[in-house]
C-alpha positions in Angstrom: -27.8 36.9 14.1 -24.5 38.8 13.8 -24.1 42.3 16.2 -24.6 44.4 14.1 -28.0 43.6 12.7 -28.8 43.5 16.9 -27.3 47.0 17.1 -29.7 48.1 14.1 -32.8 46.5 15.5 -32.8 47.9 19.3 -33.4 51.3 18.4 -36.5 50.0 16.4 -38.0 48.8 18.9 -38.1 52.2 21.1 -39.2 53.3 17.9 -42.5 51.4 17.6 -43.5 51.6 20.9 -42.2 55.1 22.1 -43.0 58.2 21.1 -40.8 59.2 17.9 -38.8 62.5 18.1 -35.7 63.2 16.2 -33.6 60.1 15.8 -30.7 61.5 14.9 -29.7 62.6 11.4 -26.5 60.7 10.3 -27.6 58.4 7.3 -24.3 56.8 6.9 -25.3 54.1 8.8 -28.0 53.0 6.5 -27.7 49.3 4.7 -29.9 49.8 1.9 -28.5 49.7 -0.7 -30.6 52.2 -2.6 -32.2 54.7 -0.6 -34.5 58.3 -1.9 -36.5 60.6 -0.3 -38.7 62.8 -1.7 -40.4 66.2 -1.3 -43.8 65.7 -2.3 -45.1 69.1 -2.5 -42.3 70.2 -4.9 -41.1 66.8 -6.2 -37.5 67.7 -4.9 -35.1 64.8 -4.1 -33.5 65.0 -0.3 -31.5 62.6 -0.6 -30.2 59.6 -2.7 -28.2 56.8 -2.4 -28.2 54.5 -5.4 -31.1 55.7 -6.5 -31.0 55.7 -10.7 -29.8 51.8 -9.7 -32.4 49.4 -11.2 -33.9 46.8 -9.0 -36.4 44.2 -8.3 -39.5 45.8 -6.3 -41.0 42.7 -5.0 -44.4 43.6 -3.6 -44.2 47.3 -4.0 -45.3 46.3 -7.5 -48.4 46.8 -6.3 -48.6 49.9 -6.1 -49.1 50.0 -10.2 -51.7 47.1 -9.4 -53.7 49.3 -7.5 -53.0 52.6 -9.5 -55.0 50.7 -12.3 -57.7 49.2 -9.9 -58.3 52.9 -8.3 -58.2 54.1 -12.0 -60.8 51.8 -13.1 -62.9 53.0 -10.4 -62.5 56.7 -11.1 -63.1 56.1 -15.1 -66.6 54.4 -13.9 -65.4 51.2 -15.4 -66.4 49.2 -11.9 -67.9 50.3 -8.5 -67.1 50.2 -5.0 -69.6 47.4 -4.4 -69.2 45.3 -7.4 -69.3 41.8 -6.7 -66.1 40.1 -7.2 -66.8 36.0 -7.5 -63.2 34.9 -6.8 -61.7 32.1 -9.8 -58.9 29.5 -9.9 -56.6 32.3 -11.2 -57.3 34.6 -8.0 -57.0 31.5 -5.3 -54.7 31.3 -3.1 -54.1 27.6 -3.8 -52.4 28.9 -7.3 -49.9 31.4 -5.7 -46.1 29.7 -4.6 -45.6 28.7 -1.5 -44.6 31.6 0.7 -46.5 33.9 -1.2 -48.4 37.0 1.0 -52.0 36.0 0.6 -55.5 37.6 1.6 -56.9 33.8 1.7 -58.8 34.2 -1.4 -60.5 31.2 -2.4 -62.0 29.7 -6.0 -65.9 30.1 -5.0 -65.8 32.8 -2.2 -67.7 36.0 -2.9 -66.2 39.9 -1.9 -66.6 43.7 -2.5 -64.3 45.2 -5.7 -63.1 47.3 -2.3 -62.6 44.4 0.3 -60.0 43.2 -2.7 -58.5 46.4 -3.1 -58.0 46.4 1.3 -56.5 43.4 0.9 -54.2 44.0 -1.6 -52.9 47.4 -0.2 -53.0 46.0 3.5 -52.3 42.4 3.6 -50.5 42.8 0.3 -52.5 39.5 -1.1 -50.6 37.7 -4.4 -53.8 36.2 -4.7 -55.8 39.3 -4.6 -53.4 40.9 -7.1 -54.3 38.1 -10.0 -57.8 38.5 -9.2 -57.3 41.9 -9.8 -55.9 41.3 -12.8 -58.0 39.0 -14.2 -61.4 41.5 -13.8 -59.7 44.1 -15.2 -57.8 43.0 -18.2 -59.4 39.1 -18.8 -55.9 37.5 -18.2 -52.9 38.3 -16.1 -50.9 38.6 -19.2 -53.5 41.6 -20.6 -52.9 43.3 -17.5 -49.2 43.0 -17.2 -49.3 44.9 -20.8 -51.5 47.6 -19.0 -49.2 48.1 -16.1 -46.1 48.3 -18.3 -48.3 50.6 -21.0 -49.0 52.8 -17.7 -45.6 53.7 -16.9 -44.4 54.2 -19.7 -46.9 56.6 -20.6 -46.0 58.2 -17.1 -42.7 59.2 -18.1 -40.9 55.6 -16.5 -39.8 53.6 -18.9 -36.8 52.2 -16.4 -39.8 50.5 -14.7 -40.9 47.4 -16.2 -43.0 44.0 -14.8 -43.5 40.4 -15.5 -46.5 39.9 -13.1 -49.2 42.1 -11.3 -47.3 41.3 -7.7 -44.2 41.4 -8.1 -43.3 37.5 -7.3 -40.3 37.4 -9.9 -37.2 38.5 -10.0 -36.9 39.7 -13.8 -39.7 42.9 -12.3 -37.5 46.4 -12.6 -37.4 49.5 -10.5 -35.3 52.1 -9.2 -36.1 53.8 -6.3 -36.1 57.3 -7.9 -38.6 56.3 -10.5 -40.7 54.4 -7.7 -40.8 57.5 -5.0 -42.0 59.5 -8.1 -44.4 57.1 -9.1 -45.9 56.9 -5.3 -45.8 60.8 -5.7 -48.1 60.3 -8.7 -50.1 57.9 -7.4 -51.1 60.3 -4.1 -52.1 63.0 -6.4 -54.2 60.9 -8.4 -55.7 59.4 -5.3 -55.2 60.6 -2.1 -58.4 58.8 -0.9 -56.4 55.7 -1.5 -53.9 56.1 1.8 -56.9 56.8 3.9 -59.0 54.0 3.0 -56.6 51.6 1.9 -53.0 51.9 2.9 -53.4 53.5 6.0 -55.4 50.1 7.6 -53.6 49.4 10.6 -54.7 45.4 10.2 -57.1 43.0 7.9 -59.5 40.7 8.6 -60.9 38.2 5.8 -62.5 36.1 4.9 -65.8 36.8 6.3 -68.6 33.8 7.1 -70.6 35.9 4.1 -67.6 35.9 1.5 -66.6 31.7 2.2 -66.9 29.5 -0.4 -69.2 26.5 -0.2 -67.4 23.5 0.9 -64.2 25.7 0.6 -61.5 25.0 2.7 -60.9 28.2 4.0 -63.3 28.3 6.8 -62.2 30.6 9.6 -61.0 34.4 9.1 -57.5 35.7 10.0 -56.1 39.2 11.1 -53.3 40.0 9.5 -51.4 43.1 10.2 -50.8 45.9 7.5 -47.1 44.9 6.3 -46.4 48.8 6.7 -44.9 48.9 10.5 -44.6 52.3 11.0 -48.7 52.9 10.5 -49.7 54.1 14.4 -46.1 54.2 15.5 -44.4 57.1 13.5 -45.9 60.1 13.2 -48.1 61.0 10.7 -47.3 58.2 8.8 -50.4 56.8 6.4 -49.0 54.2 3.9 -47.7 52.9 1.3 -45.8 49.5 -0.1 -43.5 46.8 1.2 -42.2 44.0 -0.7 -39.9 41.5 0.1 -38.4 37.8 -2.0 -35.0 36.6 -1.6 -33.1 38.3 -5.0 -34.5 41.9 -4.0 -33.8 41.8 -0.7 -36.2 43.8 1.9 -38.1 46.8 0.2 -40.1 49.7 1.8 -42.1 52.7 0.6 -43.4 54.5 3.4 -45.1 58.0 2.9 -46.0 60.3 6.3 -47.7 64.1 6.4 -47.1 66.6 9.3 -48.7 69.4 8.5 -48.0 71.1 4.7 -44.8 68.7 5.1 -45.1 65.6 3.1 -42.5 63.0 2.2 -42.0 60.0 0.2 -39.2 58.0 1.5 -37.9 54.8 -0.2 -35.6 52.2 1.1 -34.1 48.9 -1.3 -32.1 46.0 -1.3 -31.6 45.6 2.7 -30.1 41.8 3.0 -30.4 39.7 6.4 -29.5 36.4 7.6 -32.5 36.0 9.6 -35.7 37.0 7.9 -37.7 38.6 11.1 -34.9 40.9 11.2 -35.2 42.4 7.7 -38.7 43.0 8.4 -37.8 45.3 11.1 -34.3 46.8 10.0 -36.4 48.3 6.8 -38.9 49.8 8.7 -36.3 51.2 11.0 -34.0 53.0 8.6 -37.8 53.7 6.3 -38.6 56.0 9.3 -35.0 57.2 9.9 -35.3 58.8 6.3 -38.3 59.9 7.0 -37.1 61.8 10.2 -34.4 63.3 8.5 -36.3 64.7 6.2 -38.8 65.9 8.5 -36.4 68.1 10.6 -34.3 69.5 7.9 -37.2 70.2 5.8 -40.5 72.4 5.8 -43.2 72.9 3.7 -45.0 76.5 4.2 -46.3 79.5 1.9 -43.6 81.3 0.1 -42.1 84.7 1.7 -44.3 87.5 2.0 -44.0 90.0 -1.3 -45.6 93.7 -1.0 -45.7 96.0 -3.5 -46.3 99.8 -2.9 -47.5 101.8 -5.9 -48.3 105.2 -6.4 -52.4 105.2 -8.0 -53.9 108.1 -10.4 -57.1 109.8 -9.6 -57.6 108.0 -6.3 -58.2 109.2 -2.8 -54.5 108.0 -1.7 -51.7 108.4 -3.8 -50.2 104.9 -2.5 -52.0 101.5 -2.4 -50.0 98.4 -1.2 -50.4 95.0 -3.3 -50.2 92.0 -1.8 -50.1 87.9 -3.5 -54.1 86.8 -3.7 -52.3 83.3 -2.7 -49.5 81.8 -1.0 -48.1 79.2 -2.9 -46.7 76.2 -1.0 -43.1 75.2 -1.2 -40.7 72.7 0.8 -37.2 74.3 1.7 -34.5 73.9 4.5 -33.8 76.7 7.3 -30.5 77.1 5.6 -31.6 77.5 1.7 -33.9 80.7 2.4 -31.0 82.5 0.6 -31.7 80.4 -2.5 -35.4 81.7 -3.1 -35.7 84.7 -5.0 -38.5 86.7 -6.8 -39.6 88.8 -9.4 -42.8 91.3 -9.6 -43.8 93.3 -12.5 -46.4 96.0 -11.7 -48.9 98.0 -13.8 -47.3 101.6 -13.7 -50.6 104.0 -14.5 -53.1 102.2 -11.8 -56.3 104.2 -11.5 -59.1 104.9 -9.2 -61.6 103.4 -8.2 -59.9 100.3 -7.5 -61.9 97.5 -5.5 -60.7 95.5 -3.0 -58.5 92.9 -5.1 -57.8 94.4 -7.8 -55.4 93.0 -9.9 -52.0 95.1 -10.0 -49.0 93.0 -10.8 -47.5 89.8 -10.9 -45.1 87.8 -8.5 -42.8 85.1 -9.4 -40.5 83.2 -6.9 -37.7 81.2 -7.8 -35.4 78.7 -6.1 -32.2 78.3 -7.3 -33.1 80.7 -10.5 -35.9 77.6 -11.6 -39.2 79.1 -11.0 -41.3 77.2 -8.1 -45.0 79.7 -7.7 -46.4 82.8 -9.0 -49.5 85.0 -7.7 -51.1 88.0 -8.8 -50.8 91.0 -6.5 -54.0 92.2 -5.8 -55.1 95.2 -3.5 -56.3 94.6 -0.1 -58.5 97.0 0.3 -60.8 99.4 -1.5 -59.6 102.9 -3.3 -62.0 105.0 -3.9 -61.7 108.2 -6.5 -60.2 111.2 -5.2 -61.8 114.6 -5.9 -61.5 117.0 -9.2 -58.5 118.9 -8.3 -56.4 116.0 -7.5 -58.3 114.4 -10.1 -57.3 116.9 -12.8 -52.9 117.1 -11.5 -53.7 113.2 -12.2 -54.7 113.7 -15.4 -52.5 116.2 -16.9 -49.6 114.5 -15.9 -51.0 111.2 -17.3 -51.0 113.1 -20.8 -48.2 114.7 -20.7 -46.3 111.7 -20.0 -48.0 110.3 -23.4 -47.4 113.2 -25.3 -43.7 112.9 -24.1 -43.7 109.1 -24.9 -44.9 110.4 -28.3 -42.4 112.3 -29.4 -39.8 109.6 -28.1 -41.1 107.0 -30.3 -41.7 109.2 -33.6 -38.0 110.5 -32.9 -36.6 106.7 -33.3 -38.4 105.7 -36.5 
């Protein structure tokens, strides 16, 4: 092991077992050699090293594997509990040797959501063909539906060969993969809660063995995300390794509104223990530095004050009905902007929330949220007199308007 890999792997061991404050925020020394990470609130890229640089994703693949298994289960195509009777094309026996496996086995019997566990969290080959094979009737079919999916998400840089990511020839960049995972938690979030976000798995069960198998005893394996439990609000997502792509990791975390999607490619070790920790270091060291440079929170407070006709007040304040979220640094505040545009003849009564304008903010003149601007409270009708000033100064201003206009023509 050469010194400098031991200087990169010491810190990541305080990091796992410590609690994790700021790290320190110079990226330089990253090795990756493509590195993004991504806002997920707005979509907004932090920072990006390499990333429009195709490359092969290895296991992270399956992330578009299970996009299509937690699609076919939201388009009613196949429950939670379906049972899944596990062929020769889903063994383990038929993945290479040094494949990730689940232990699948030709004859054992599972849940549709056991294989989905161990697919996300033990990142099973196997599990990935028997995946494909329920879905799409051959691994081929479903190949066509994973490349058929990105494209039609708006990635045609991303291209595979196999449902989990065992060759070389399978294409990615880490742009196009962070947005994808952004995609992916939006579509479903439930999936980093009750799949990616397992800490370990345990399979096969004495109820899913096979009869006369040769698989007979269950193994614990730990969720090939190393940060879950040890960084702060971490909760998932994809790791990949083979020898041409080098050591991969997508690792999403959420502290509070904040959300980020941090993507790390192409880190190369002599010794192969070592790559599995040197990605999850510099995974989390992205993730810190996005975390204290960045925060996601309501947009700044707007208030209107606008004089109301035949009311009891003259004035009523609007306020936005909602705050919309955005992600921005302590030292971009100068970058957000906004617009309002306000009805100029309100009139009373006027209940709480009415409707009295518009606000649009904008960051860097592209605009990010929008809100009515609605009243806060109740304005009742004033009496006659100040009822009746309203009034003829409402028709006088028409008349005068009048005039303009016919004087133009």
């Amino acid at each position: 092991m050469d010194f400098t890999v031991l200087k990169k792997i010491r810190p990541l061991i305080a990091l796992l077992f410590l609690p994790l404050s700021l790290q320190g925020q110079d990226l330089t020394g990253l090795t990756a050699e493509g590195a993004v990470l991504l806002d997920y609130q707005t979509g907004r890229i932090l920072y990006d090293r390499m990333g429009d640089a195709p490359r092969a994703p290895a296991s992270m693949a399956k992330l578009v594997t299970l996009y299509l298994g937690c699609e076919a289960l939201e388009k009613g195509e196949i429950a939670r509990d379906t049972p899944v009777h596990v062929t020769v094309t889903g063994s383990a026996f038929s993945r290479p040797v040094g494949s990730s496996l689940m232990l699948l086995e030709e004859g054992q019997d599972l849940d549709y959501m056991t294989l989905l566990e161990g697919i996300a969290a033990a990142s099973g080959n196997d599990g990935a063909y028997q995946l494909a094979e329920i879905l799409a009737g051959t691994p081929e079919n479903f190949v066509d539906r994973m490349n058929l999916l990105v494209y039609s998400l708006g990635f045609p840089e991303m291209h595979f060969v196999d449902p989990d990511g065992w060759s070389e020839e399978d294409r990615v960049t880490p742009l196009s993969y962070a947005r994808f995972a952004r995609l992916y938690i939006e579509k479903f979030p439930w999936a980093l809660t009750e799949l990616h976000s397992l800490e370990t798995f345990t399979y096969p069960g004495e109820e899913n063995r096979a009869p006369g198998g040769l698989i007979v005893s269950s193994r614990t394996r730990k969720n090939t995300n190393w940060l879950l439990g040890k960084v702060e609000g971490v909760d998932g997502l994809k790791t990949g390794y083979i020898d041409e792509s080098g050591f991969n990791f997508a690792a999403t975390a959420r502290r509070g509104e904040t959300r980020l999607i941090a993507v790390v490619m192409g880190i190369f070790t002599d010794v192969y223990r070592d790559g599995l920790f040197l990605r999850a270091e510099e995974a989390a060291e992205l993730l810190e530095y996005g975390f204290a440079g960045w925060t996601t929170r309501p947009l700044p407070t707007v208030s209107e004050t606008l004089k109301v006709y035949s009311g009891e007040r003259e004035e009523v304040t609007l306020n936005p009905e909602t705050s919309p979220l955005f992600t921005w640094g302590e030292g971009e505040a100068d970058r957000l902007t906004w617009e309002t545009e306000t009805d100029p003849w309100l009139r009373a009564p006027l209940p709480a929330g009415s409707a009295g304008g518009w606000v649009t903010w904008y960051f860097d003149g592209e605009p990010v949220g929008s809100s009515p601007l609605v009243t806060g409270e109740e304005l009742k009708k004033g009496g006659f007199f100040h009822n009746f000033i309203d009034l003829f100064e409402i028709l006088f201003y028409n008349i005068s308007h009048r005039k303009e206009g016919g004087s133009k023509r």
